[in-house]
N, C-alpha and C positions, 0 to 999 in steps of 0.2 A: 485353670486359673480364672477367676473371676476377673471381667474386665469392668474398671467403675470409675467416675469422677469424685479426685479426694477433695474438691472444693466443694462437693454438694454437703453439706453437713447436715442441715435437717435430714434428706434420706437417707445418709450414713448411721444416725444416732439412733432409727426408727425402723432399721433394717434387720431383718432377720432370715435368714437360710441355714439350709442343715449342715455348714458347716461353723456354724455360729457357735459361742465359747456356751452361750446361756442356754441354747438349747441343749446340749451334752451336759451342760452340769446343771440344770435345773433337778432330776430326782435327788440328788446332793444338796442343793439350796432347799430345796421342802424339808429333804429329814434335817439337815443343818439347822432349819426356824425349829421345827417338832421338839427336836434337843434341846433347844434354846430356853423354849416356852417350860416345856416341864421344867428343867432345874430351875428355871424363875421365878417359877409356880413353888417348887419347896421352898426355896430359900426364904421365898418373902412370908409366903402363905404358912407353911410348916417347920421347919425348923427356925424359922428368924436367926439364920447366923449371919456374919457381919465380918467380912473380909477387909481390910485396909490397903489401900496402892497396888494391886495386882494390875490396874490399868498400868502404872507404871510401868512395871514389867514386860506387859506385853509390848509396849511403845520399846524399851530397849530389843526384846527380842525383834520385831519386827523390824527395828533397820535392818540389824545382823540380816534375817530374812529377805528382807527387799536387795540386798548387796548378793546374796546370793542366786537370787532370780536376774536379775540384771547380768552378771554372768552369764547364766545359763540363756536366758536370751538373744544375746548379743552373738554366745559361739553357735548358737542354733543359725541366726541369721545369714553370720558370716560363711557359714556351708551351702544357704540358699542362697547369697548372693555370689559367692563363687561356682556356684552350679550353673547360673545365670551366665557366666563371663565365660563360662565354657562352651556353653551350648551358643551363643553367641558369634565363640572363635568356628564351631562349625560352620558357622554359615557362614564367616568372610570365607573361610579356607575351600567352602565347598563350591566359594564362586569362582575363586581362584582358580584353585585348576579348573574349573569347566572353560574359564578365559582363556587358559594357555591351550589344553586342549582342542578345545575350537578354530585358534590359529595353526594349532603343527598338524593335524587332521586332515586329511582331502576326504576320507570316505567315507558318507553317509552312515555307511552301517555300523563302522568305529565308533562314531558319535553316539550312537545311539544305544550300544553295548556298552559304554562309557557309563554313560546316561542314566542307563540300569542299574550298573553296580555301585555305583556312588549313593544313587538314592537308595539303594536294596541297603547299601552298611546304613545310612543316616536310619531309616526306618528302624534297621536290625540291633542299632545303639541303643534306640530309644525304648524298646520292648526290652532288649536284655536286662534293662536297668529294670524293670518292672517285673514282670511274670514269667517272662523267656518269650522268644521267637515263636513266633506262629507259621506255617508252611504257605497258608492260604492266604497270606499277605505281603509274601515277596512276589517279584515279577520272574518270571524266567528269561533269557535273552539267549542269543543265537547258538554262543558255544557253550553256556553254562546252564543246568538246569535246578529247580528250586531244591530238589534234593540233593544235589552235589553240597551247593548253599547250605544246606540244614545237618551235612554231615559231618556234626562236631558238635562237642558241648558248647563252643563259642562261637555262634554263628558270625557278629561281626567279625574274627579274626579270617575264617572260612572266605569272606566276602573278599577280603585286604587283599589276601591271598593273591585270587581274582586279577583285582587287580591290577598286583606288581607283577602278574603273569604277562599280562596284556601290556604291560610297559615294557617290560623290557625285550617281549616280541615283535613293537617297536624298533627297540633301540637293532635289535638282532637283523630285522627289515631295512636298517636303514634311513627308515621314516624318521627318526628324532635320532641327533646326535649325544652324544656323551655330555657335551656341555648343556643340552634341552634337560636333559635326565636332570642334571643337576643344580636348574631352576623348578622341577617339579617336585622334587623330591620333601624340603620343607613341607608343603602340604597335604605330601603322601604321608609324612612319618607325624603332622600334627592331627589326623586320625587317631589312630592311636594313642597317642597321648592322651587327646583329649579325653577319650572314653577311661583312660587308665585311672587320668583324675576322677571322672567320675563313679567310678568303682572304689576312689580309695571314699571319699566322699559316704556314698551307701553302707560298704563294709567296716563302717568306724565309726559307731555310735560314740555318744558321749560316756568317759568312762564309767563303768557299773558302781564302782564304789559311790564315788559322785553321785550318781543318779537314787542311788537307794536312798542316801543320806538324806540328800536333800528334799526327799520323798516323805520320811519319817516326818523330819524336821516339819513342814509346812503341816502334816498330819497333828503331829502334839501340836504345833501351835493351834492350828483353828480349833481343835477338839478341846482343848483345857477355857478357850474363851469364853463359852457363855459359864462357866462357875466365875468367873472374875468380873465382866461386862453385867450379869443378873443384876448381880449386887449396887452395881455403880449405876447403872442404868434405867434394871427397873424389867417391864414386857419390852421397852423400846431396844433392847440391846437384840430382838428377835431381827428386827430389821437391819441394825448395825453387823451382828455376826454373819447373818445371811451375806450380808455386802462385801463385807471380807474375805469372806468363803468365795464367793465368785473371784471377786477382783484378785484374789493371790491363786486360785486356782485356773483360772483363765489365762493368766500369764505361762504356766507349767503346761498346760496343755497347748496354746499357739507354738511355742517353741517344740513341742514335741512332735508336734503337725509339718514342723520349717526345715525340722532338720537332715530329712530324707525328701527333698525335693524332686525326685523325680516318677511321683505316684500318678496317680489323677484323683486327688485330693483338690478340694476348690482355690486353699492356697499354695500348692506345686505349681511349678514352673510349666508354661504352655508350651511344652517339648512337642504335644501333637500341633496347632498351631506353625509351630517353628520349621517342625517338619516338612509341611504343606508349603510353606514360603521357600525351602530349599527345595523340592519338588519342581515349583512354579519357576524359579531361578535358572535351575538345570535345563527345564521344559525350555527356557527360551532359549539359553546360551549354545547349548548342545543341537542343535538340526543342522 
């Protein structure tokens, strides 16, 4: 995730990175002018035909069109900002128990095998949403080792395991009572959850009908514009379609970019980042 100040607006306006809307659709906006020019170039120069109000028309399609990218927008966001409120709840929840922990603990080494597997799932969350688990990026710790961890298609689940193993050989110890369990536990089972939303989140695109449609749709419209804009226009319509072209396809494309938010895309959520603060969190609470 790119981190930027939204008050700078001259640098904002005159910024550009590779994950910019203009750079991805600029071979689009060339051939978009290319098409432009030629048909304008018949119209005026060779055929001399002479269309009447097709601007019209496109102004009515084009709400129709703007209402349905604002849709699509809006539920694209609402998946990144509820991805946001999740990853979030990790981190209260992850300090959480490392607080209560910390207090019902006496032994070092508990701590720090705690310590382990807590960050070993927050890590193992954050890859699974992505590419899968990697072996060479969990920690090993006293009684578990990274391939116990890795032996399963769901590494965070493998991790949970862990552990609710180590709690309730606790509770088995003696060391935490039934009622300690049952102030832990909230934050034992909002793991899970949380990572469940985030899988429904990943595995649920916006529906295909929907998407195709409104794929088409944005396709005829910008494609029928310059035989209507030539005419009304003139060569000037080469700048006007080009702008349209970007401005309604830049929209389609940021929302496509928002709505799996947990990539390393530059506007995905800094789940690595987030990581690293619940690492440093645990690193203090747990010694």
């Amino acid at each position: 995730m790119i981190i930027y100040n939204p008050k700078d607006w001259w640098k904002l306006i005159f910024a550009f990175h590779k994950s910019d809307t203009f750079r991805k659709m600029m071979p689009g906006i060339i051939g978009m002018a290319i098409l432009t020019g030629i048909i304008a170039y018949l119209e005026k120069e060779v055929f001399h035909v002479n269309f009447k109000n097709t601007t019209t028309i496109h102004a009515l399609v084009g709400f129709v069109l703007s209402l349905l990218l604002v849709f699509r927008t809006n539920s694209a966001y609402d998946r990144w900002w509820e991805g946001r409120k999740i990853w979030g709840s990790f981190v209260n929840n992850s300090r959480n128990l490392a607080l209560k922990l910390s207090e019902l603990l006496t032994d070092t080494q508990d701590k720090k095998r705690f310590n382990i597997l807590i960050n070993n799932y927050i890590f193992a969350s954050k890859e699974h949403l992505r590419n899968g688990v990697k072996a060479q990026d969990l920690q090993s710790c006293d009684k578990y080792t990274v391939s116990e961890m890795m032996n399963g298609q769901h590494v965070p689940n493998m991790i949970m395991k862990f552990i609710y193993r180590e709690i309730y050989a606790l509770l088995d110890k003696k060391i935490i009572s039934h009622e300690m369990l049952i102030t832990l536990n909230p934050e034992l089972q909002s793991f899970t959850d949380n990572l469940g939303a985030c899988e429904r989140i990943k595995k649920t695109p916006i529906p295909y009908s929907y998407n195709i449609f409104l794929k088409k749709v944005l396709f005829i419209y910008i494609a029928s514009m310059p035989f209507g804009f030539a005419m009304e226009f003139g060569y000037w319509s080469i700048l006007i379609v080009s702008l349209l072209f970007y401005i309604f396809g830049s929209i389609e494309l940021i929302a496509e970019e928002i709505e799996d938010p947990f990539g390393r895309d530059d506007n995905d959520l800094p789940t690595d980042e987030i990581t690293k603060n619940i690492a440093h969190n645990l690193n203090e609470i747990l010694v």
